[in-house]
TORKOL-4160 file (C-alpha; in steps of 0.2 Angstrom, whole numbers, padded with zeros to 4 digits, m for minus):
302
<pt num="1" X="m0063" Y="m0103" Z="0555"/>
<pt num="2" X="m0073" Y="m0088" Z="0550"/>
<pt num="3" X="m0064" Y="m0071" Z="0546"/>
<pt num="4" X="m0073" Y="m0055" Z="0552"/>
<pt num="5" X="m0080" Y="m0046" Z="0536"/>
<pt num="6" X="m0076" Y="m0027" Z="0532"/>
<pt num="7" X="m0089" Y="m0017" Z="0528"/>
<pt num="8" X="m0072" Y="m0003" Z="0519"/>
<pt num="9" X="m0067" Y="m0018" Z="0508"/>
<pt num="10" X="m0083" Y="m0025" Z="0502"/>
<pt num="11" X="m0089" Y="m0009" Z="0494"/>
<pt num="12" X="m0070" Y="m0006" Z="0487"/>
<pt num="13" X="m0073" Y="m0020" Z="0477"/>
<pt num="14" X="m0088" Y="m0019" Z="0472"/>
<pt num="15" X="m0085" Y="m0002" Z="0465"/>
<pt num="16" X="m0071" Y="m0008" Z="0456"/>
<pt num="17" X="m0081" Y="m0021" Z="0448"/>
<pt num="18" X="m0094" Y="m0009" Z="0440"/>
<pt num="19" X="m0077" Y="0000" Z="0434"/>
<pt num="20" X="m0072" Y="m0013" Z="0425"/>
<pt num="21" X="m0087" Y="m0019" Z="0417"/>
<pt num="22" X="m0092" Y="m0002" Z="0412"/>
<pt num="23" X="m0073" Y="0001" Z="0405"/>
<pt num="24" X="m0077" Y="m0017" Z="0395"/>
<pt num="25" X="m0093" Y="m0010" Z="0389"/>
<pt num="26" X="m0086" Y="0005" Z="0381"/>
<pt num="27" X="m0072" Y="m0003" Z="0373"/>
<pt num="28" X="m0083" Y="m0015" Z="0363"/>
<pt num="29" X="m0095" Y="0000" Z="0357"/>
<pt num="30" X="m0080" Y="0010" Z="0350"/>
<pt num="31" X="m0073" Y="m0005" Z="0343"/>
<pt num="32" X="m0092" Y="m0008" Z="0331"/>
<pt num="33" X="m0093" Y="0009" Z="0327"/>
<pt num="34" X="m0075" Y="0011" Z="0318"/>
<pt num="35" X="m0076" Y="0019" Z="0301"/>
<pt num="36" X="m0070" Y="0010" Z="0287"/>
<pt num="37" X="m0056" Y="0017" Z="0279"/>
<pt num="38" X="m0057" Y="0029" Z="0266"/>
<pt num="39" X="m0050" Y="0024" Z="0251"/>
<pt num="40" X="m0063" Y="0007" Z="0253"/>
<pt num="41" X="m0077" Y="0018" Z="0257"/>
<pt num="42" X="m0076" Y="0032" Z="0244"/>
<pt num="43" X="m0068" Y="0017" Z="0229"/>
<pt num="44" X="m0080" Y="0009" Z="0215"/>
<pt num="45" X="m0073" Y="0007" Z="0199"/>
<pt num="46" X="m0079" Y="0015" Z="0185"/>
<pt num="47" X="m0091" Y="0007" Z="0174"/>
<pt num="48" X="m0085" Y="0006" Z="0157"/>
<pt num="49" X="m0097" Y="0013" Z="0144"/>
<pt num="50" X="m0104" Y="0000" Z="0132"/>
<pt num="51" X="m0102" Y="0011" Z="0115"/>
<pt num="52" X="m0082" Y="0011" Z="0118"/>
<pt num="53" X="m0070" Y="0000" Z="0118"/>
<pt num="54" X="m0060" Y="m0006" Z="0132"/>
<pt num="55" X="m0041" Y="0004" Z="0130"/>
<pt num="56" X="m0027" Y="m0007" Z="0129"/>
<pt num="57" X="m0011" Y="m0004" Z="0138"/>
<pt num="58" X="0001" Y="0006" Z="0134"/>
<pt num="59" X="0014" Y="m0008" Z="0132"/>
<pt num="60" X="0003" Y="m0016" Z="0124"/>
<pt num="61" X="0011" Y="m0027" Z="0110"/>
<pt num="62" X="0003" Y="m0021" Z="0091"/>
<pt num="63" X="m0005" Y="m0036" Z="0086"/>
<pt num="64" X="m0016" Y="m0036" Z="0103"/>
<pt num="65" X="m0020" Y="m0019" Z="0099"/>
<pt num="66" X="m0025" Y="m0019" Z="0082"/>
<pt num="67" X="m0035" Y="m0036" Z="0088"/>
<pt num="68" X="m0045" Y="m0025" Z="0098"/>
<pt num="69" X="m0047" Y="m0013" Z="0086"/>
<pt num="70" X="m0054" Y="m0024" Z="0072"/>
<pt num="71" X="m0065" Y="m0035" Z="0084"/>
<pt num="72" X="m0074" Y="m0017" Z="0091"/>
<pt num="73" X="m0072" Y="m0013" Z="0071"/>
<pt num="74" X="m0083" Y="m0028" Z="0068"/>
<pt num="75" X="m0095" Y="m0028" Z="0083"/>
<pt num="76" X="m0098" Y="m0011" Z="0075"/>
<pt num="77" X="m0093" Y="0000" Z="0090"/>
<pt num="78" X="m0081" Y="0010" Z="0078"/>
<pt num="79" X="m0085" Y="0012" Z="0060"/>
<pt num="80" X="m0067" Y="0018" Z="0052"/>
<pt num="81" X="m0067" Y="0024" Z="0033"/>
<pt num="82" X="m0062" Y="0010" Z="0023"/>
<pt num="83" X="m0048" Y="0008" Z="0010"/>
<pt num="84" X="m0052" Y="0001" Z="m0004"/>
<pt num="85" X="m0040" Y="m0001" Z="m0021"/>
<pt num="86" X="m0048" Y="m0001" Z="m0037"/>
<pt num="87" X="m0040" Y="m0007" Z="m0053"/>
<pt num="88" X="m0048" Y="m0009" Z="m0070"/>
<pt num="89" X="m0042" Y="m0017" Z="m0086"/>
<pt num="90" X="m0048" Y="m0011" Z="m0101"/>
<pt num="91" X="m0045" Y="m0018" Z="m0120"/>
<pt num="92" X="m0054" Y="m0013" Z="m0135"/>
<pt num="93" X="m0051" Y="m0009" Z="m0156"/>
<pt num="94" X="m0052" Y="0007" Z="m0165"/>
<pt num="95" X="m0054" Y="0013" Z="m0180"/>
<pt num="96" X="m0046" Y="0030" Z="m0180"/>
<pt num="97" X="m0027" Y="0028" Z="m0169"/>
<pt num="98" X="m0028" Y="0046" Z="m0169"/>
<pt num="99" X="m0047" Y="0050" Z="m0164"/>
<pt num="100" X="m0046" Y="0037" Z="m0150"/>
<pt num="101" X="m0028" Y="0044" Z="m0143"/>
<pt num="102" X="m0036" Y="0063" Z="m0144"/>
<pt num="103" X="m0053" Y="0054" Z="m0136"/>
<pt num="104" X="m0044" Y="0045" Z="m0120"/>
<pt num="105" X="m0035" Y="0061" Z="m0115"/>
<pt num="106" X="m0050" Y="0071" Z="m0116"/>
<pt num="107" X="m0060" Y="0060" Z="m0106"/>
<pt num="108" X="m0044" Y="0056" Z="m0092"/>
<pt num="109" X="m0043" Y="0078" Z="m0092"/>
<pt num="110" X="m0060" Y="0079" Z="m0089"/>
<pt num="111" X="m0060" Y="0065" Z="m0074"/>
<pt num="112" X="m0047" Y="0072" Z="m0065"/>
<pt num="113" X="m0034" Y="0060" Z="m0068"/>
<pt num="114" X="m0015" Y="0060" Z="m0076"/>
<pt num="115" X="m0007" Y="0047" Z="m0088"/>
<pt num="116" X="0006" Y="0037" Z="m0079"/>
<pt num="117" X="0012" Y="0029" Z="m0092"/>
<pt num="118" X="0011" Y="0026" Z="m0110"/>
<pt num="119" X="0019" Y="0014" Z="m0124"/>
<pt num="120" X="0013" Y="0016" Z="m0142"/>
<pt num="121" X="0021" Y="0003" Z="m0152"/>
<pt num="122" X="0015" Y="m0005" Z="m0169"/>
<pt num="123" X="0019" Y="m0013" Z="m0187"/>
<pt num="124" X="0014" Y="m0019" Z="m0205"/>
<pt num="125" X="m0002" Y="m0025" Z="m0196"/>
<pt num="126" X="m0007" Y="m0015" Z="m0184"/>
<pt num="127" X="m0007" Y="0000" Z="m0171"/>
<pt num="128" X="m0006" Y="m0001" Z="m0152"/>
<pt num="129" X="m0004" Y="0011" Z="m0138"/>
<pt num="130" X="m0003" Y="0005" Z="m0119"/>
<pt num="131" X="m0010" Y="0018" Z="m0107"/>
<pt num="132" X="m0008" Y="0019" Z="m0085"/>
<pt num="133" X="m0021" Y="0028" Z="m0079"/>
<pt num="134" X="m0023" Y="0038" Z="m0063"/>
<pt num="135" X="m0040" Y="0044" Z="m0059"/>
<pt num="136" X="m0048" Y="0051" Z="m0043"/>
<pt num="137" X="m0058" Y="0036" Z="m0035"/>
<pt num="138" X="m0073" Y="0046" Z="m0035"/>
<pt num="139" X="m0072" Y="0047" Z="m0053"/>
<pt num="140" X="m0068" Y="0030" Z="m0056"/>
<pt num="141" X="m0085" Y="0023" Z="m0062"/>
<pt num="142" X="m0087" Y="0037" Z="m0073"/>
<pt num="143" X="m0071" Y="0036" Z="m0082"/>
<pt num="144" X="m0073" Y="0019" Z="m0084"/>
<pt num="145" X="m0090" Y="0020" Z="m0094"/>
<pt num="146" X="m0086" Y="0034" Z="m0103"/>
<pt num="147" X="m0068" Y="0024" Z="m0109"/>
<pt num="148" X="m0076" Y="0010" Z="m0114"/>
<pt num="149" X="m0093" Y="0019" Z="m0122"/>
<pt num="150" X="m0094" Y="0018" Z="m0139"/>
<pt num="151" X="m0081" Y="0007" Z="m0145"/>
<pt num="152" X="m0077" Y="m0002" Z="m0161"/>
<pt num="153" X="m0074" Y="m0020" Z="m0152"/>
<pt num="154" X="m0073" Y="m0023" Z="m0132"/>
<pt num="155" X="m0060" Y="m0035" Z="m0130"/>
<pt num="156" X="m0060" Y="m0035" Z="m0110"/>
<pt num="157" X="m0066" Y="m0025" Z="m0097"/>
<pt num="158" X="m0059" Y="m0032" Z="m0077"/>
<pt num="159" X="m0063" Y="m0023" Z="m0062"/>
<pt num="160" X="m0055" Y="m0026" Z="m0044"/>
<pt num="161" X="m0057" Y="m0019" Z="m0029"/>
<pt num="162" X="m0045" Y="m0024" Z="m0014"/>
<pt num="163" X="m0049" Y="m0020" Z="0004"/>
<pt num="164" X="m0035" Y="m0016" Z="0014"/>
<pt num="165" X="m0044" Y="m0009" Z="0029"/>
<pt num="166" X="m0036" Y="m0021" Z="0039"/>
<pt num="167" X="m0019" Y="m0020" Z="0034"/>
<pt num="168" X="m0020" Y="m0001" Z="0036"/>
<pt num="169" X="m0027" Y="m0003" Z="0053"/>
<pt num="170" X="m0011" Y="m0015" Z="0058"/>
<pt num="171" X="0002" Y="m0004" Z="0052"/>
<pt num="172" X="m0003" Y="0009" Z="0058"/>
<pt num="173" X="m0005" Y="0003" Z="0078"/>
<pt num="174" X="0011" Y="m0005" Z="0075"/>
<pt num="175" X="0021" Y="0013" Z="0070"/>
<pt num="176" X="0009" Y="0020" Z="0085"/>
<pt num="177" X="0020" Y="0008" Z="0094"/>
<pt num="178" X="0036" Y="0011" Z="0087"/>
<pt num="179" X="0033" Y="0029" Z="0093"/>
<pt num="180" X="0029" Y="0026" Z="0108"/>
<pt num="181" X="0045" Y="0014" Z="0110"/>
<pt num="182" X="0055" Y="0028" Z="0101"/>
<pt num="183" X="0051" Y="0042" Z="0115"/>
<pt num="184" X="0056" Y="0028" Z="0129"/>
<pt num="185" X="0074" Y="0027" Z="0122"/>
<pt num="186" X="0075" Y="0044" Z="0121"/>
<pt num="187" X="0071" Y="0046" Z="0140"/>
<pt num="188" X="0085" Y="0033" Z="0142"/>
<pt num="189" X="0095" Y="0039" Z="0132"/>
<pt num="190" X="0097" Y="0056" Z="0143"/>
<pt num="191" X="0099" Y="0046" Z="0157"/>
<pt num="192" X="0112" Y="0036" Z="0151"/>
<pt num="193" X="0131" Y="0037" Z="0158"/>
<pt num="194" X="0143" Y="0028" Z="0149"/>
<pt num="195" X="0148" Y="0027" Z="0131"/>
<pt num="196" X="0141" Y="0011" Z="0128"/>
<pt num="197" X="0125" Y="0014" Z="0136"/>
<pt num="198" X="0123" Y="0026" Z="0124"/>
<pt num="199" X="0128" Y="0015" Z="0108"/>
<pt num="200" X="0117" Y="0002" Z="0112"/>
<pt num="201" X="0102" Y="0016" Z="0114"/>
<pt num="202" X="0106" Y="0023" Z="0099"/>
<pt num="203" X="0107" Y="0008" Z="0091"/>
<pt num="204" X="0091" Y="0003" Z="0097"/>
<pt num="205" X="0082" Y="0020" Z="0089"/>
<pt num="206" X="0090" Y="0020" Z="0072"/>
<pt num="207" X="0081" Y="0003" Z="0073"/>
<pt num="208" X="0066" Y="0007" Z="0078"/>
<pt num="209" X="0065" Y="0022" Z="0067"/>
<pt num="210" X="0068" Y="0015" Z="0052"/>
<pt num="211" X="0054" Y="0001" Z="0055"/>
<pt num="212" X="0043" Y="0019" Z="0058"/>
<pt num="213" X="0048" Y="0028" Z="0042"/>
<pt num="214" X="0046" Y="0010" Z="0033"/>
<pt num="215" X="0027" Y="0010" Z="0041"/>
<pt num="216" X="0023" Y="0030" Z="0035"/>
<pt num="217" X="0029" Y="0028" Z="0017"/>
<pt num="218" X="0018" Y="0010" Z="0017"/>
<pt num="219" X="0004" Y="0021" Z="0021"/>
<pt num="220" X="0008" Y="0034" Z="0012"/>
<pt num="221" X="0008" Y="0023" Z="m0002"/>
<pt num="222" X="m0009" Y="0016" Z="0002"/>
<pt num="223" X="m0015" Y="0030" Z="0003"/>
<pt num="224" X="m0013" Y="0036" Z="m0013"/>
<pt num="225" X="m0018" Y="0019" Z="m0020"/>
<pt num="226" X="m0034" Y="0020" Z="m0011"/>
<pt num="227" X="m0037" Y="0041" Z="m0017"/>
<pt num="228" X="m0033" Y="0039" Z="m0037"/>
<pt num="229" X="m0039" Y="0022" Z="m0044"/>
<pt num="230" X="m0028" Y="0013" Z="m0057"/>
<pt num="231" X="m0035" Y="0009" Z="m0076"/>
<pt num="232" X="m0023" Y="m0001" Z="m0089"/>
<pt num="233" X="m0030" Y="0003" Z="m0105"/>
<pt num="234" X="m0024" Y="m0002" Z="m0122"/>
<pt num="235" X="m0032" Y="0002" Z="m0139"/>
<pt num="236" X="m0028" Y="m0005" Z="m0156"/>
<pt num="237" X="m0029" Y="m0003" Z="m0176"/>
<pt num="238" X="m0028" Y="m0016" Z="m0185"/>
<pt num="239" X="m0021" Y="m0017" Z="m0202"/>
<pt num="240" X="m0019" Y="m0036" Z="m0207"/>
<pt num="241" X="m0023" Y="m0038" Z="m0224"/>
<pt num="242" X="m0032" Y="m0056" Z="m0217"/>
<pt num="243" X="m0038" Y="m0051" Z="m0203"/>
<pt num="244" X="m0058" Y="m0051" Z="m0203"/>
<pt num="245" X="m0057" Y="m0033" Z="m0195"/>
<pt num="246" X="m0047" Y="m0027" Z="m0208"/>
<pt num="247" X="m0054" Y="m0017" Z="m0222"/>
<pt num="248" X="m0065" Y="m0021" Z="m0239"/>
<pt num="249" X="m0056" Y="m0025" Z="m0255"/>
<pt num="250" X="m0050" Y="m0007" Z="m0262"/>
<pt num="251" X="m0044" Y="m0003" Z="m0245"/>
<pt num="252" X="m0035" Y="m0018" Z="m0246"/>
<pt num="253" X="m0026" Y="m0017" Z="m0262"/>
<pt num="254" X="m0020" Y="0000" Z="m0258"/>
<pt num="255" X="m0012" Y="m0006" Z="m0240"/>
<pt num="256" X="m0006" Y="m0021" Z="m0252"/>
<pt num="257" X="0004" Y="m0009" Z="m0264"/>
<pt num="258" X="0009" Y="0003" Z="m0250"/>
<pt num="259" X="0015" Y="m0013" Z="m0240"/>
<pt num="260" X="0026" Y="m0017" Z="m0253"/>
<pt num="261" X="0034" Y="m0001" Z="m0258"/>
<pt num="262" X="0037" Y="0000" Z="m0239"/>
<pt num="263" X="0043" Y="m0018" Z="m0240"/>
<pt num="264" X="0057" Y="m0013" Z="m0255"/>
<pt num="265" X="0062" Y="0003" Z="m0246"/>
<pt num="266" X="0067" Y="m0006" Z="m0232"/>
<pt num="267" X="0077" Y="m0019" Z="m0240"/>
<pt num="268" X="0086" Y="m0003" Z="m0248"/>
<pt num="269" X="0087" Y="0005" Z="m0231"/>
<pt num="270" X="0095" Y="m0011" Z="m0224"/>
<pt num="271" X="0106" Y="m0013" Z="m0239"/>
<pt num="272" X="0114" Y="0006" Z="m0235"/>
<pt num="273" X="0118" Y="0000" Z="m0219"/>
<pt num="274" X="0129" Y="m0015" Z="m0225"/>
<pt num="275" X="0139" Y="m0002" Z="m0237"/>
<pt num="276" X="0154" Y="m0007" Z="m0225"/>
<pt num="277" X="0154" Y="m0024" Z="m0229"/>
<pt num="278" X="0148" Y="m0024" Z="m0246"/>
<pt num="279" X="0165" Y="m0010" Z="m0251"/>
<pt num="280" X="0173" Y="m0024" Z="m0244"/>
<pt num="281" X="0166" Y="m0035" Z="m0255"/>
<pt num="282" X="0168" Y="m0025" Z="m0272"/>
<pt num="283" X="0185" Y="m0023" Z="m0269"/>
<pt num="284" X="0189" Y="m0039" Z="m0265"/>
<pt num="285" X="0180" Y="m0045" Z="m0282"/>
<pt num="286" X="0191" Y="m0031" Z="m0292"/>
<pt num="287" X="0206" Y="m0041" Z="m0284"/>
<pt num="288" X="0202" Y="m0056" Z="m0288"/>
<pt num="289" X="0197" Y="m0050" Z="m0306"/>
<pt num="290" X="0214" Y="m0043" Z="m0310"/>
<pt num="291" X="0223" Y="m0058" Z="m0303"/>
<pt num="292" X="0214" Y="m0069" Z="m0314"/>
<pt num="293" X="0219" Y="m0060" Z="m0329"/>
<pt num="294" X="0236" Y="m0058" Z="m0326"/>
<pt num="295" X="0237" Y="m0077" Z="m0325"/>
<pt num="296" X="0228" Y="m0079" Z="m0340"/>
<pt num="297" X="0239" Y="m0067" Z="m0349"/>
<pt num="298" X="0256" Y="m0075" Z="m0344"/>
<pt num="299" X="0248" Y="m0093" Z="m0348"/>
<pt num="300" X="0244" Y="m0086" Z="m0365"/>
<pt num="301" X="0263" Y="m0079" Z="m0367"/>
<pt num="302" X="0272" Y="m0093" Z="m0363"/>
């Protein structure tokens, strides 16, 4: 059974075929020519520039950040100013106590320096003085030779020199820290609502702050160790009449006879200090005495 055709109908659906494909067509070109979004287009990270350093976190712990500091340290990206402790150990005789005293504060005065300390003890035999020494580390060198120039005998002369770079370094990242950690608890701390919120914060800052004032007074310390180097210095006279140092034979027999009226005066001296003990003594011996001769007497009588 054939059905009549349409002429009307055929060309509807033809039209609405070309409709459809050309609707098909324009879907698929809009769909290839979407834009990326932005933040992909416009993103590339930043390169990181090769003479610096890559920053840690600002959480990070100390240790990884003193790490990084000494390994860009070494690779010799960052060339910090060392600290470096000097010490020097001097010992040497004289032959004038007084000269050499006068001597070692003029040349400490003339460095720059102070006399920490100083012990001046002696005897029969000889004459000693102990001497801590502060002198700019500049001026260390300097002092040094012009301490030990010219001497009667150099006993011993030590240098050491201690880098603490490192250590330096360390604390101060880790008190960097501490800071850092100190200004979070504060922002908690105003945000806090009940009374032991705000004991356990405080009690987490007085922690954290002594460990920071601990860190300062460390570098502080090493800081002045590292700007005024230390010299021990001791000096001696000797007087021992065996002694090879000692003088010739006149010399001698005059510290000989000195020597021993020193020698009785001292005995005397030490006697006046028993006086107690001897009154004690005399009297007793009177006592006895008279008791002796009492008995005596009445033997005799009878």
């Amino acid at each position: 059974m054939e059905f009549p055709k349409c002429p009307h109908h055929t060309g509807n659906f033809i039209t609405m075929k070309h409709v459809t494909l050309v609707s098909a067509f324009w879907l698929l070109t809009a769909c290839s020519h979407q834009p990326e979004p932005e933040a992909a287009a416009a993103y590339a990270p930043p390169a990181v520039a090769a003479t610096e350093p890559a920053p840690a976190a600002p959480d990070a712990p100390a240790d990884e950040k003193a790490a990084l500091y000494t390994d860009a340290t070494s690779s010799g990206l960052l060339s910090p100013e060392q600290k470096i402790i000097k010490t020097a150990r001097i010992i040497y005789s004289v032959d004038d106590f007084a000269a050499a005293k006068k001597r070692v504060a003029g040349i400490v005065s003339k460095s720059g320096g102070y006399i920490l300390a100083e012990s001046q003890h002696g005897d029969g035999t000889e004459k000693r003085n102990q001497l801590d020494i502060k002198v700019p580390a500049a001026a260390f060198d300097s002092c040094v030779d012009r301490l030990t120039g010219g001497v009667a005998r150099l006993d011993e002369k030590s240098i050491n020199a201690q880098d603490v770079t490192a250590e330096y370094v360390d604390l101060n990242a880790r008190m960097t820290t501490r800071v850092a950690t100190e200004q979070r608890y504060l922002e908690i701390l105003k945000q806090a609502r009940t009374v032991k919120d705000v004991l356990e914060v405080e009690a987490q800052l007085k922690s954290i702050r002594e460990e920071i004032e601990a860190a300062k007074g460390r570098l502080l310390y090493m800081d002045r160790q590292v700007s005024y180097s230390t010299i021990h210095l001791e000096y001696y006279q000797v007087l021992a009449l065996s002694m090879p140092e000692a003088p010739g034979f006149f010399p001698r027999a005059w510290l000989a006879l000195r020597n021993g009226w020193n020698n009785v005066l001292g005995l005397l001296i030490n006697l006046m200090g028993w006086w107690p003990l001897m009154a004690v003594g005399v009297f007793l011996f009177i006592f006895i005495r008279r008791r002796w001769r009492k008995r005596n007497r009445s033997l005799a009588t009878a």
